[in-house]
C-alpha positions as CSV (number, residue, x, y, z in Angstrom):
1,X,0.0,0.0,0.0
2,X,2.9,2.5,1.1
3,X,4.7,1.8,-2.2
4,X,1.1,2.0,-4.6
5,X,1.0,5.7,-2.6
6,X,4.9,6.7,-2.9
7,X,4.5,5.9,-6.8
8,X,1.4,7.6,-7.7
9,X,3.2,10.7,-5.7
10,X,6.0,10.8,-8.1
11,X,4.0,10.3,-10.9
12,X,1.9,13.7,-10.7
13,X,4.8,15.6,-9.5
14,X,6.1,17.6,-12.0
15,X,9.4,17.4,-14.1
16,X,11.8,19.9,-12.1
17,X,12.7,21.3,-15.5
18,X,9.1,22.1,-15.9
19,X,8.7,23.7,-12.7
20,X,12.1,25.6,-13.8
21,X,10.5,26.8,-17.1
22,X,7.2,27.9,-15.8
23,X,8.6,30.0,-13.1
24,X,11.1,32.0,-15.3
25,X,7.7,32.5,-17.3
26,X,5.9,33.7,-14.3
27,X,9.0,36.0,-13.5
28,X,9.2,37.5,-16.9
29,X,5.7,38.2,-16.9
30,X,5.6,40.1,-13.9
31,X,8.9,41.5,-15.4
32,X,6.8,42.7,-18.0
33,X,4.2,43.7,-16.5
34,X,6.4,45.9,-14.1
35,X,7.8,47.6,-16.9
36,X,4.6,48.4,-18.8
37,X,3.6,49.8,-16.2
38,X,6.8,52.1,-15.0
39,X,6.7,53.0,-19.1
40,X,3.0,54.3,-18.6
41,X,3.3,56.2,-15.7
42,X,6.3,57.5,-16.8
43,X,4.6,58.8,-20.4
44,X,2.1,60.8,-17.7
45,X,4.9,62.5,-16.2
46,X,5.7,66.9,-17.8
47,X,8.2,66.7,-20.5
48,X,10.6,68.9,-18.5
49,X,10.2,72.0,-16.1
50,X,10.1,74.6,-18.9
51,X,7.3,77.4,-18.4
52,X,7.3,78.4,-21.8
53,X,4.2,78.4,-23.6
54,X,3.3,76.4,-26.7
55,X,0.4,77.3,-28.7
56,X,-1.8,74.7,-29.7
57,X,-4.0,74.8,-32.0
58,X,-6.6,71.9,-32.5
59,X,-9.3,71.9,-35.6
60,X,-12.4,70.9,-36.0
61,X,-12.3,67.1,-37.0
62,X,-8.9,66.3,-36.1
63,X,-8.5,62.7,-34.6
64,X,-6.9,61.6,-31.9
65,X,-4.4,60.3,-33.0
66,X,-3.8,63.4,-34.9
67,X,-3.8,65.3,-31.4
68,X,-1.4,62.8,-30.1
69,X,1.0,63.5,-32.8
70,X,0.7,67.5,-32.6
71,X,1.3,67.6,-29.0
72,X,4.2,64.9,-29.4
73,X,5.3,66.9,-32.4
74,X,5.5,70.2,-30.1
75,X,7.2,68.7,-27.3
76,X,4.6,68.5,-24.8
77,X,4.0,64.8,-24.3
78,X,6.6,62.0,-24.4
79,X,5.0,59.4,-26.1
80,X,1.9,59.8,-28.4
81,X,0.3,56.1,-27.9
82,X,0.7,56.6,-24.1
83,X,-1.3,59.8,-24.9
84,X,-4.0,57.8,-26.9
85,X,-4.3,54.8,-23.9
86,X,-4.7,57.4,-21.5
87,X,-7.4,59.2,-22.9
88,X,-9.1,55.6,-24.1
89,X,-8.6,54.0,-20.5
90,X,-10.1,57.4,-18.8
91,X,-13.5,57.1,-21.4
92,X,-12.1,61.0,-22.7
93,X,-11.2,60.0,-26.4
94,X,-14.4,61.5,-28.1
95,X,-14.4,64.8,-25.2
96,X,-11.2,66.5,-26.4
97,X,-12.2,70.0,-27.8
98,X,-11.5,72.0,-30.7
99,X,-9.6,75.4,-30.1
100,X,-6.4,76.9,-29.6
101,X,-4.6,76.2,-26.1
102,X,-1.8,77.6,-24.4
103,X,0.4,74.6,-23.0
104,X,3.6,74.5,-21.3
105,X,6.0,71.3,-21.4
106,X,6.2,71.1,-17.5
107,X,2.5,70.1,-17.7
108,X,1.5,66.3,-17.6
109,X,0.2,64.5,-19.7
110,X,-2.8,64.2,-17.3
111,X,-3.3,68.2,-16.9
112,X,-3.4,68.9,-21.0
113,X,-5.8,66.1,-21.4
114,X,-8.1,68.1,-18.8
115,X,-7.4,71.2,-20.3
116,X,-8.4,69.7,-23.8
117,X,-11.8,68.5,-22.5
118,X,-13.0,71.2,-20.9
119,X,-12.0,73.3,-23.6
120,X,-9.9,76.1,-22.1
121,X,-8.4,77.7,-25.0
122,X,-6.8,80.6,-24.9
123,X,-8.9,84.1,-24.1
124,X,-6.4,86.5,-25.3
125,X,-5.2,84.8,-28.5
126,X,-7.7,84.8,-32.1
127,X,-7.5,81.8,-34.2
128,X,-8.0,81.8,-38.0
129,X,-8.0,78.4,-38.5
130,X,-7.3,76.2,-42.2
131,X,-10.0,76.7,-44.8
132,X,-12.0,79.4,-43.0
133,X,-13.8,81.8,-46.0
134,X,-13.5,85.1,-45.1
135,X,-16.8,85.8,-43.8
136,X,-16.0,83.6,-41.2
137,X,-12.7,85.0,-40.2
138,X,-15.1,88.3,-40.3
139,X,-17.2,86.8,-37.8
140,X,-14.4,85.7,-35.8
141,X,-12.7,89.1,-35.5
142,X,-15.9,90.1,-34.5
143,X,-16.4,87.3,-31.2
144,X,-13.0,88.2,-30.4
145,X,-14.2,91.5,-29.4
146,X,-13.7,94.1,-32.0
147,X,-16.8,96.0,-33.6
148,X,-18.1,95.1,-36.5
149,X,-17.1,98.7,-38.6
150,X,-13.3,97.9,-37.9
151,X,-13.2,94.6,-38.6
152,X,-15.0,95.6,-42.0
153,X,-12.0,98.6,-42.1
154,X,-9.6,95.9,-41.4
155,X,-10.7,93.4,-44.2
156,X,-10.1,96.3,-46.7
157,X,-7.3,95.3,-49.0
158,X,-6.3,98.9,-49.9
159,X,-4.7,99.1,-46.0
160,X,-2.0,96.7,-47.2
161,X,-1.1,97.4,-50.7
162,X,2.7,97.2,-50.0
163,X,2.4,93.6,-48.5
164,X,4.2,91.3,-50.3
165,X,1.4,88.7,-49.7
166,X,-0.5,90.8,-51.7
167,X,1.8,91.3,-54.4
168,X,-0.4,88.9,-57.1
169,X,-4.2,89.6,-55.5
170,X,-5.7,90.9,-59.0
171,X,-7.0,94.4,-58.2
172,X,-10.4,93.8,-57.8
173,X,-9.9,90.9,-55.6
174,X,-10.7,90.5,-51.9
175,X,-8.6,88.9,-49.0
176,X,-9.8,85.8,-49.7
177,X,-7.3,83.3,-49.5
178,X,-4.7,85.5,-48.8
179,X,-5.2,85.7,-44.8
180,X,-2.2,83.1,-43.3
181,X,-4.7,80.8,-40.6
182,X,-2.8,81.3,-37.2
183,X,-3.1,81.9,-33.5
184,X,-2.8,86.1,-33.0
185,X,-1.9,87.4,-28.8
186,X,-4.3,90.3,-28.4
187,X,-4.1,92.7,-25.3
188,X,-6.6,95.9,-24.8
189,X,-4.4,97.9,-27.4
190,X,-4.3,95.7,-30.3
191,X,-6.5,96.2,-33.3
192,X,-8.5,94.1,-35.9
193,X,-5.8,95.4,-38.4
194,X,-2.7,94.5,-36.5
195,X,-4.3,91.4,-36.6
196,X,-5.2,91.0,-39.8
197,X,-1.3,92.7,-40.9
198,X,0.6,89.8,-38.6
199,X,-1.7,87.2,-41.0
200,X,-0.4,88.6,-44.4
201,X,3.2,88.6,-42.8
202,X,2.9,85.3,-42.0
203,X,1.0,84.8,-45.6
204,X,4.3,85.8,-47.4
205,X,6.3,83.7,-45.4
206,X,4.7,80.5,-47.2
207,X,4.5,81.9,-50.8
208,X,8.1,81.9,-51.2
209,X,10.5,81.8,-54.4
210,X,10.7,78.4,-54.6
211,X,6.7,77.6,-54.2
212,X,6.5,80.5,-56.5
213,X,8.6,78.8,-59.4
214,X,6.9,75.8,-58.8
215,X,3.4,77.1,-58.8
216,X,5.1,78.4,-62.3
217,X,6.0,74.8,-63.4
218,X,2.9,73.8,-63.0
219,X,1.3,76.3,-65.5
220,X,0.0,78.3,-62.7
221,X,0.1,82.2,-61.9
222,X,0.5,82.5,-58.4
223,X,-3.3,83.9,-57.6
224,X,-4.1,80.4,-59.1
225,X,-2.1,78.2,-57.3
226,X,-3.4,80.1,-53.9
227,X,-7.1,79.2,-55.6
228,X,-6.1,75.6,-56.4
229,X,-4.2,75.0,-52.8
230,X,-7.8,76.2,-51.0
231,X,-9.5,74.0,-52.5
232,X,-7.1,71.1,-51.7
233,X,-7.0,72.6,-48.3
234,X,-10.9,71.8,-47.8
235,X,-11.3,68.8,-49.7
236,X,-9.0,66.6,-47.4
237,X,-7.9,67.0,-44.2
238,X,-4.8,64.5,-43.7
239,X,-1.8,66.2,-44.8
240,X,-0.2,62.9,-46.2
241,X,-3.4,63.2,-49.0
242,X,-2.9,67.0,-50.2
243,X,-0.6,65.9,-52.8
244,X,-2.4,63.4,-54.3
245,X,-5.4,65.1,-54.3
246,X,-3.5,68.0,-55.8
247,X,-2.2,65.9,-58.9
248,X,-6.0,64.4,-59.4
249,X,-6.9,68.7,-59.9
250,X,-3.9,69.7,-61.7
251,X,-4.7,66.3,-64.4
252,X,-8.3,67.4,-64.7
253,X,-6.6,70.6,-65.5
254,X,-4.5,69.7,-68.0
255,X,-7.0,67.4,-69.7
256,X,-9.9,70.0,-69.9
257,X,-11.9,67.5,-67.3
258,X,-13.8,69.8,-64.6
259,X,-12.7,69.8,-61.3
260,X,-15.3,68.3,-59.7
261,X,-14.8,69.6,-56.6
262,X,-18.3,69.9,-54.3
263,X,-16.3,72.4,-51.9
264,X,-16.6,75.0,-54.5
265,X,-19.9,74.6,-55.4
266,X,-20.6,74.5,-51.8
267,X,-18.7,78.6,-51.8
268,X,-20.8,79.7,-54.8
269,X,-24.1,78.8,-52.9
270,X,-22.6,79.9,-49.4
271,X,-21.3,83.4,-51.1
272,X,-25.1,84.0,-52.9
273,X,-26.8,83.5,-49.3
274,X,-28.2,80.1,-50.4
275,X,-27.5,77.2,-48.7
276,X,-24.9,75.2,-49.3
277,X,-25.8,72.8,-53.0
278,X,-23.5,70.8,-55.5
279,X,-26.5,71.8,-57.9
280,X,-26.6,75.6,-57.7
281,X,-25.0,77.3,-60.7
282,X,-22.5,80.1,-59.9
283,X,-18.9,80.7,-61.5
284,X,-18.0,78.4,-59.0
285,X,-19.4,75.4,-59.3
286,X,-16.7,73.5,-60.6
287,X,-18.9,70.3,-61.0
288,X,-20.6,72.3,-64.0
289,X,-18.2,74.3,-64.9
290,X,-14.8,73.7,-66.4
291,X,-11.0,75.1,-64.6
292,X,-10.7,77.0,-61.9
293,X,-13.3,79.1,-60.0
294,X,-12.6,82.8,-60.1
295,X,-11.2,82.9,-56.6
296,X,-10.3,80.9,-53.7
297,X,-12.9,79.5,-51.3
298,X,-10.9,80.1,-48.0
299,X,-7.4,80.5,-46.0
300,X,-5.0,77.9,-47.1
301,X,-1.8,76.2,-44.9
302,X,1.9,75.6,-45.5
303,X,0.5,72.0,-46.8
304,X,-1.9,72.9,-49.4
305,X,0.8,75.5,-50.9
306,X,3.0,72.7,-51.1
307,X,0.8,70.0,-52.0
308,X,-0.1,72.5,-55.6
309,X,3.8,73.2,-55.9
310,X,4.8,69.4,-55.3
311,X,1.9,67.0,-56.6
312,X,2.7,63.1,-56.6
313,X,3.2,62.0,-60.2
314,X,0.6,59.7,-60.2
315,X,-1.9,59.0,-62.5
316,X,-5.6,59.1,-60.8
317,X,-8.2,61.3,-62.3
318,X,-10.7,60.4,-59.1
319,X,-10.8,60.6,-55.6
320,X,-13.2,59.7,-53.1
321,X,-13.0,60.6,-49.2
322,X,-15.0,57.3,-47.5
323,X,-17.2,57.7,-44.4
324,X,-14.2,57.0,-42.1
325,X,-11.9,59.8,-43.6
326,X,-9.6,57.6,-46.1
327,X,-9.1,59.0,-49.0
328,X,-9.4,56.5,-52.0
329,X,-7.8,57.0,-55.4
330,X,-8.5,55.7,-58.8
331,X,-8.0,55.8,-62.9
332,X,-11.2,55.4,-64.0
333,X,-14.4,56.5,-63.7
334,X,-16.0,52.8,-63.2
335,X,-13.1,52.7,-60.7
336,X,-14.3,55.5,-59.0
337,X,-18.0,54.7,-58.9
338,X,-17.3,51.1,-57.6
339,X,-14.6,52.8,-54.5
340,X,-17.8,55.2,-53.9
341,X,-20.1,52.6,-53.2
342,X,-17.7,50.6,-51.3
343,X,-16.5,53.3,-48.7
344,X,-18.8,56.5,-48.5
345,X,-22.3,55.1,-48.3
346,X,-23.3,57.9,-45.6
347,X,-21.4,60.9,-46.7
348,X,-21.2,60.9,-50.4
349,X,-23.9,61.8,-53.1
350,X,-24.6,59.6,-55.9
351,X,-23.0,61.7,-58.8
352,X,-18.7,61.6,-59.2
């Protein structure tokens, strides 16, 4: 009997090399585990004790991830997908607000995600933000304090007719497209025209020789590529797209094709006090009519200027944004159609 009990004993102990094995397992995990875990809270922790303030400014639309990558970009957060599980892990991904925020590097990562939710943008600073038409940025000027008659006197083009900015705007053109989007400091002293003046500087700083010479090789007078990059500017909002999208316009160009764009058919209503329609006929409807609209539609970014000076050299004549903000490309028109029906079934109309 003692023997039958000692056997069956050795028989369910286990291998020592097993036990050997599983415990270096066990250790490693909890190895791990420690060190995911140091990593994290170390990702919370302010990037350094610097007070200087970063401006930050956050669109309407942009994703998280996008965030993630501007503050990582600026130097306020260490790690961008520590940034992401926070706010996924704290039920705050979808509560992060657009505006413009001032932001200091000895903040953690904890304290700008609060600041970001509640929406505690800057007071003293106006934003003109990407693709903004200029009654908008009129109506801006206007929350930000200033009365309407100046803001009108500081929309005037005549005020800056030495600005090198301006140095292509056809006479009897507006600022449309020419106003630099931005984050402006204001105090009690500063005027609607300072402001506007520090967005034409800042204009000229992007239309440079080079973009210049390129908007040139492209067969385009400067005024033209500024038209062409707003539209681009509007029509996608991931930078990595703007160049593609800009070779699709610059093709239909080239091959008398219209642009198709609804964003300026969308202006022509807008600027006619009719709501926004692909099917309302005004010189800029580029769905019915052919090249470029006589203006631009809005402000336009370092991007967009780049994107219409540096196109991909690609092929596609089509593009189709899908519901979940991809961008899709194609040849053909039946390639088009069949990427429309595949990927924008909530956003999209039927026509190309």
């Amino acid at each position: 009997m003692y023997r039958r009990a000692e056997q069956y004993q050795k028989r369910r102990r286990l291998p020592r090399r097993v036990l050997v094995v599983v415990l270096i397992l066990v250790t490693l995990l909890v190895a791990a585990t420690l060190l995911v875990r140091r990593t994290y809270y170390q990702g919370l922790d302010p990037m350094s004790t610097s007070q200087k303030v970063v401006l930050v400014t956050i669109e309407t639309g942009t994703s998280s991830s996008e965030i993630a990558q501007i503050l990582h970009d600026k130097g306020l957060i260490r790690s961008s997908a520590i940034f992401e599980w926070y706010i996924r892990s704290h039920g705050v991904r979808d509560k992060l607000q657009a505006g413009t925020y001032a932001l200091r590097p000895s903040m953690p990562l904890p304290d700008i995600v609060n600041v970001m939710v509640k929406g505690l943008i800057n007071a003293n600073l106006v934003t003109i933000l990407p693709g903004q038409r200029l009654d908008q940025v009129r109506q801006t000027l206007i929350n930000a304090g200033f009365s309407p008659d100046s803001v009108e006197l500081a929309l005037d083009p005549l005020q800056y007719k030495d600005y090198a900015a301006l140095s292509d705007k056809p006479a009897s053109a507006n600022l449309e497209g020419f106003l630099y989007p931005d984050s402006f400091q204001k105090d009690a002293n500063t005027g609607a025209s300072e402001l506007v003046s520090e967005s034409l500087v800042e204009m000229a700083k992007y239309l440079t020789p080079d973009i210049r010479a390129a908007f040139a090789r492209q067969g385009l007078s400067v005024y033209k590529g500024i038209i062409l990059a707003s539209i681009v500017e509007q029509e996608v909002a991931k930078e990595g797209d703007r160049r593609k999208v800009a070779q699709v316009f610059l093709s239909r160009l080239q091959q008398g094709m219209p642009l198709g764009s609804d964003v300026t058919a969308f202006y022509g209503a807008i600027l006619e006090g009719k709501a926004p329609s692909i099917a309302y006929d005004s010189l800029y409807n580029t769905r019915l009519h052919k090249g470029l609209p006589p203006g631009p539609i809005g402000t336009v970014s370092k991007s967009s200027l780049e994107a219409v000076a540096s196109p991909t050299n690609t092929a596609w004549l089509y593009f189709v944004s899908g519901d979940d903000g991809t961008t899709h490309f194609s040849k053909t028109l039946a390639e088009h159609e069949a990427l429309t029906q595949k990927y924008c079934k909530k956003l999209c109309v039927d026509t190309p």
